[in-house]
C-alpha positions in Angstrom: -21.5 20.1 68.0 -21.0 16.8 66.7 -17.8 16.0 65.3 -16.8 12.9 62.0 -13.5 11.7 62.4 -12.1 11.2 58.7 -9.2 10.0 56.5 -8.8 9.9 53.4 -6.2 10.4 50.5 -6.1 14.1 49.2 -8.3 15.3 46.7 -9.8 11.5 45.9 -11.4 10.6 49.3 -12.2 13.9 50.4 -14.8 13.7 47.6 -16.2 10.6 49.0 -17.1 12.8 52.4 -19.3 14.8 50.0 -21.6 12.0 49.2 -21.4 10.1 52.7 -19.0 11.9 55.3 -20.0 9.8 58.2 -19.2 6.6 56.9 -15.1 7.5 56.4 -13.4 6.4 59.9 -9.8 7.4 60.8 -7.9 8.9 63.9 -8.6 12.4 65.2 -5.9 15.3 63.6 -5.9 18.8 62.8 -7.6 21.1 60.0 -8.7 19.3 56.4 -8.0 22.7 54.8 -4.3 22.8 55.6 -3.1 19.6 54.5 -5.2 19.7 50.6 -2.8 19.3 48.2 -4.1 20.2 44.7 -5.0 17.3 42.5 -4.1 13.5 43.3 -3.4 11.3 45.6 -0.2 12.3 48.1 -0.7 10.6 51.3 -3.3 9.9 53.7 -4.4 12.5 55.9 -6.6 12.0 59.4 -8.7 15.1 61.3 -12.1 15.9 63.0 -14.7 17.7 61.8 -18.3 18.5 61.6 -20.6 17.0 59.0 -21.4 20.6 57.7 -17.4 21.5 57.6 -16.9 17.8 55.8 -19.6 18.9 52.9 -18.0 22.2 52.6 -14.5 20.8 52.1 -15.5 17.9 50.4 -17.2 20.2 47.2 -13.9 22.3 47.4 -12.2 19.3 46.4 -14.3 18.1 43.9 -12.4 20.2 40.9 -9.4 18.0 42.0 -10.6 14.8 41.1 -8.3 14.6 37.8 -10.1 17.2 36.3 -14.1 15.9 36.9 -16.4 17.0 39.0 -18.8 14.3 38.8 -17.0 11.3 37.8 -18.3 8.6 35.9 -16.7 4.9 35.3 -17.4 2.5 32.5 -18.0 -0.8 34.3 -17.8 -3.0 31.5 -16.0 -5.7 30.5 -15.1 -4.2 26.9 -17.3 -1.2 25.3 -20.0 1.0 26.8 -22.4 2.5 24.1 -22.7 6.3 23.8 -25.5 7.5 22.0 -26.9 10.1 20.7 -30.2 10.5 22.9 -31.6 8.8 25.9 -32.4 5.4 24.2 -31.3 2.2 22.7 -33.2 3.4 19.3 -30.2 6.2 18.9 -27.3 5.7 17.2 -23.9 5.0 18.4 -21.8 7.8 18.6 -19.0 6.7 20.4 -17.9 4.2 22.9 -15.9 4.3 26.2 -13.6 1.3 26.9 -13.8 -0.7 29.8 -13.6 1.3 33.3 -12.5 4.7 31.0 -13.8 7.8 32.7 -16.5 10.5 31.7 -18.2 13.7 33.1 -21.8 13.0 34.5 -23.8 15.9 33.3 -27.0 15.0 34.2 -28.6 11.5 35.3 -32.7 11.2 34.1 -34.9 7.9 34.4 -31.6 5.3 33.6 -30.0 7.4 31.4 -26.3 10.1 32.3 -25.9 12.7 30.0 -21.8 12.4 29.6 -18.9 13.6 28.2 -15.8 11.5 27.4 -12.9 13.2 25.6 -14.7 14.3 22.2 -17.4 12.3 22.7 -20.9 14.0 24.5 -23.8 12.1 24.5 -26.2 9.1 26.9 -24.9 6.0 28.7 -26.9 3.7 30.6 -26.8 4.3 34.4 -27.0 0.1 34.7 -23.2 0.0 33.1 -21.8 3.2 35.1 -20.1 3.4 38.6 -20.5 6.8 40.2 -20.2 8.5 43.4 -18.5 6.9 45.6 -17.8 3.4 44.0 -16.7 5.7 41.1 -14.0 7.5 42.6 -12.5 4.7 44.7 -11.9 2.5 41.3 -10.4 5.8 39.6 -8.1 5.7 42.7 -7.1 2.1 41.2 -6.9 2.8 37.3 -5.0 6.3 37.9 -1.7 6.5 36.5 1.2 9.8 35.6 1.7 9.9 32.2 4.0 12.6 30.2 2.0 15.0 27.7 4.3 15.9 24.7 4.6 19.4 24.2 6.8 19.2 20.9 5.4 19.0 17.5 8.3 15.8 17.3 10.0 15.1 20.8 13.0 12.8 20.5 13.1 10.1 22.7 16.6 8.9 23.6 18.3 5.8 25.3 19.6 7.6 28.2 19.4 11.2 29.8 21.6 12.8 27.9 21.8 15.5 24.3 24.8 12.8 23.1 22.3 9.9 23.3 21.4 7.3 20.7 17.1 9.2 19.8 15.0 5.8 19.6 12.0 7.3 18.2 10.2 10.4 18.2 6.7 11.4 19.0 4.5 13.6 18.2 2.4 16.9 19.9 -0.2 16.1 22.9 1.3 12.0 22.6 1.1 10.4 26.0 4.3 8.6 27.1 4.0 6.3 30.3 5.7 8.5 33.6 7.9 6.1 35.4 10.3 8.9 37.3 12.3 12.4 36.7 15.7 12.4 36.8 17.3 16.4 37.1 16.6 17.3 33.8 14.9 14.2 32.3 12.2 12.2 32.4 12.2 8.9 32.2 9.0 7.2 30.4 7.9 3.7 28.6 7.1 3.1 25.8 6.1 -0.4 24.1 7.5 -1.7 27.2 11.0 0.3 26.2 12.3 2.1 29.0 13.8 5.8 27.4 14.4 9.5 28.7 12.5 13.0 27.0 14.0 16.5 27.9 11.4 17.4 30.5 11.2 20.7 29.8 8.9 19.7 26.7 6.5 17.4 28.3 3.9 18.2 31.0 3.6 15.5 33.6 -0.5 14.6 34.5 -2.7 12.7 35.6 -5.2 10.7 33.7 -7.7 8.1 33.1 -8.7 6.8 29.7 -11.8 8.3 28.0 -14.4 7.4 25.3 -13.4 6.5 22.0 -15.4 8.6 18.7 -17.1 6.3 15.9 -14.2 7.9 13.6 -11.4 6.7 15.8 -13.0 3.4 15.3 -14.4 3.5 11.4 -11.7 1.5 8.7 -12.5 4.1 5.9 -14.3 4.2 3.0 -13.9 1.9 -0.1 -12.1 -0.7 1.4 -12.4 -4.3 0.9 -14.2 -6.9 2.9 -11.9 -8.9 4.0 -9.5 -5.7 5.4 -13.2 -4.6 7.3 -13.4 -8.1 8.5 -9.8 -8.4 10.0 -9.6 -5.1 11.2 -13.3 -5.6 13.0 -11.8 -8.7 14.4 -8.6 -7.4 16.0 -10.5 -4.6 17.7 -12.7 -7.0 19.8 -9.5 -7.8 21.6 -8.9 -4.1 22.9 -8.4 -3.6 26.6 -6.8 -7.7 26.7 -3.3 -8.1 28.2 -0.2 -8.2 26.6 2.7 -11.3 26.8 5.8 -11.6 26.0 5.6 -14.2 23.6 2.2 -14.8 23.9 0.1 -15.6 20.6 -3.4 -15.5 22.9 -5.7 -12.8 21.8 -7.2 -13.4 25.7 -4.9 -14.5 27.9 -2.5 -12.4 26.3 -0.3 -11.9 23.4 2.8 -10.1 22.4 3.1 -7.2 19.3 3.8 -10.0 16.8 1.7 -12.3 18.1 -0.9 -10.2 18.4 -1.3 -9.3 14.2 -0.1 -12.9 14.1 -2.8 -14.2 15.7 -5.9 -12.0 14.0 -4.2 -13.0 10.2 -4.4 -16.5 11.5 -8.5 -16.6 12.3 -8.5 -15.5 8.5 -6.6 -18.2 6.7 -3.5 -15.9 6.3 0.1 -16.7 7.6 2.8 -14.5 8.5 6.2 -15.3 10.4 6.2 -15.2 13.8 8.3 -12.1 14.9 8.3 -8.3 14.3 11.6 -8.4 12.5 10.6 -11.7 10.3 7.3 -10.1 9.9 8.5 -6.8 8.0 10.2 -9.3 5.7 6.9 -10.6 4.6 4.2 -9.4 2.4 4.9 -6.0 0.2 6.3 -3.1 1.3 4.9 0.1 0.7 4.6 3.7 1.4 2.8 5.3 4.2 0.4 7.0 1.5 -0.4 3.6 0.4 -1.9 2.2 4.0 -5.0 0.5 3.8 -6.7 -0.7 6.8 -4.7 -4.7 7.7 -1.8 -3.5 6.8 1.5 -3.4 9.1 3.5 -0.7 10.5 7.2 -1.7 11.9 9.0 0.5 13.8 12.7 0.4 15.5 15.3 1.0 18.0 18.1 3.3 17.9 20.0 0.8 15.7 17.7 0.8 12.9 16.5 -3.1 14.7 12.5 -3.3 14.1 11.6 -4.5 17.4 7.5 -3.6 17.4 4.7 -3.6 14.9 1.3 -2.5 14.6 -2.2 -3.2 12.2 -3.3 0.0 10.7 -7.1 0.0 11.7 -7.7 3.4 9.2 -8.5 7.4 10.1 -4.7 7.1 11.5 -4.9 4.8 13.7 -3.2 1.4 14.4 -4.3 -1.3 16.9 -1.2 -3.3 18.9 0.0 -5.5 21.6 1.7 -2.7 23.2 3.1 -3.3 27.0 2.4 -5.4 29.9 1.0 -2.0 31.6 -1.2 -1.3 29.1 -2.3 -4.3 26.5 -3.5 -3.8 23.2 -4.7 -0.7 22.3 -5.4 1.5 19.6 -2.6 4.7 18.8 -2.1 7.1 16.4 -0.1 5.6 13.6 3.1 8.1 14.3 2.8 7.8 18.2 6.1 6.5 17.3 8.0 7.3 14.1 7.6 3.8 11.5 10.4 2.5 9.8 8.7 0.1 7.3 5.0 -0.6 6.2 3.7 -3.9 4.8 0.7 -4.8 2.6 0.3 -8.6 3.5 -3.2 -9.0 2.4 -2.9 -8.0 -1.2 -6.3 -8.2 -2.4 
């Protein structure tokens, strides 16, 4: 009987066998069912195999693919449309973000039937990578991140109770992973480098997923010019960040960032966070209108980030060099100060 030689990183390129197991080329090993861990990529694993024991093994592992079992990747360069029906003539429903991930449900004359986070409904097949090509750019964008399982999970300075808290966050927010340390875990945030009591975060893997029209809408009964800025600022989503950089495309810092987007519209602030909460008028977080500024601040009461408030809870920043500007809840950290710059 004829034998495929394989190799391939658990979980991620076993799937690949499913859709082409002859075309994977390694050196000869043992069994593919004793060495799959379950979920991710571990190591790289080698072994011989018939084509019909590669198929077999190959759908077993499909459930392990980050949670998909028929992956899907946005290859665009910013948004991918998600409409209601099978055609340009439906409405927008929701959009997934460049290379963010989705379940294929079905695939009919150009058109996948998906489902991104809270958002179900048609993609074309033109702007989506599956199979294979799918799979091997997840392996790229993949990254741990640490689920908060706290309704308000104090972040501190170092791994320790005594420790100066920095911020806290709240239920199901997703910190960066960088490592655990005995009874810690050490995470990013805003490029900050802090510890959470692991035993109330669940580490995962994840890719990012569609974005609902509500996540995206600036509320009702607000002003033109707070639609127009806040429209603006979101083109730049998914564009890297710079410490001190003031370029909405080559990249741009937190302050340079709202900086930046006030300037295209004739308005000026100063030029860092701190300077910045100094400006305009402060107000409550009641009082938030979509343009407005949200400052938060280290464990010395320092304001060392700020965000625009884009509406439904939501603020768009310049948040890390690992993951650019991006929209967040408005308490994914806890605000110190809020601004009204605009003042119409």
């Amino acid at each position: 009987m004829k034998k495929t030689v394989v190799k391939f990183g658990a979980g991620v390129l076993a799937g690949l066998l499913l859709m082409n197991p002859l075309e994977a080329a390694a050196t000869e090993a043992g069994s593919l069912k004793d060495v799959i861990p379950s979920g991710g990529i571990a190591s790289i694993y080698t072994m011989s195999m018939t084509e019909a024991e590669c198929m077999e093994v190959a759908k077993e592992a499909q459930g392990a693919l980050w949670g998909y079992t028929n992956l899907g990747i946005a290859d665009v360069s910013e948004y991918l449309n998600v409409r209601k029906g099978p055609s340009t003539k439906d409405r927008v429903i929701g959009k997934m973000p460049s290379f963010s991930a989705c379940e294929i449900l079905e695939e009919k004359d150009g058109w996948a039937h998906i489902k991104s986070g809270e958002v179900e409904g048609y993609v074309s097949c033109e702007y989506l990578l599956t199979g294979a090509a799918a799979i091997l750019k997840a392996t790229e964008l993949i990254e741990p991140v640490a689920v908060v399982k706290a309704d308000a999970l104090m972040v501190r300075k170092e791994p320790s109770l005594e420790a100066a808290i920095l911020t806290k966050v709240p239920l199901n927010e997703e910190l960066s992973y960088i490592e655990t340390v005995g009874e810690w875990v050490k995470v990013s945030i805003d490029g900050m480098e802090a510890y959470v009591y692991a035993e109330y975060v669940e580490i995962q893997e994840s890719l990012d997923t569609a974005i609902t029209m509500a996540e995206l809408r600036y509320g009702e009964g607000v002003t033109d010019i707070r639609v127009d800025i806040v429209e603006y600022a979101k083109q730049f989503l998914g564009n890297p960040y710079k410490w001190g950089g003031t370029s909405l495309t080559k990249g741009a810092d937190c302050s340079g960032f709202v900086q930046s987007v006030y300037k295209h519209f004739g308005i000026k602030v100063s030029r860092t966070s701190r300077s910045q909460a100094g400006d305009g008028k402060k107000i409550s977080v009641s009082e938030l209108q979509p343009g407005d500024l949200l400052f938060y601040a280290d464990e010395t009461g320092t304001i060392n980030h700020v965000t625009m408030y884009i509406g439904n809870g939501q603020v768009i920043h310049a948040s890390s060099p690992k993951s650019g500007i991006k929209i967040s809840k408005y308490n994914y950290r806890t605000p110190v100060k809020c601004v009204d710059i605009i003042q119409d």
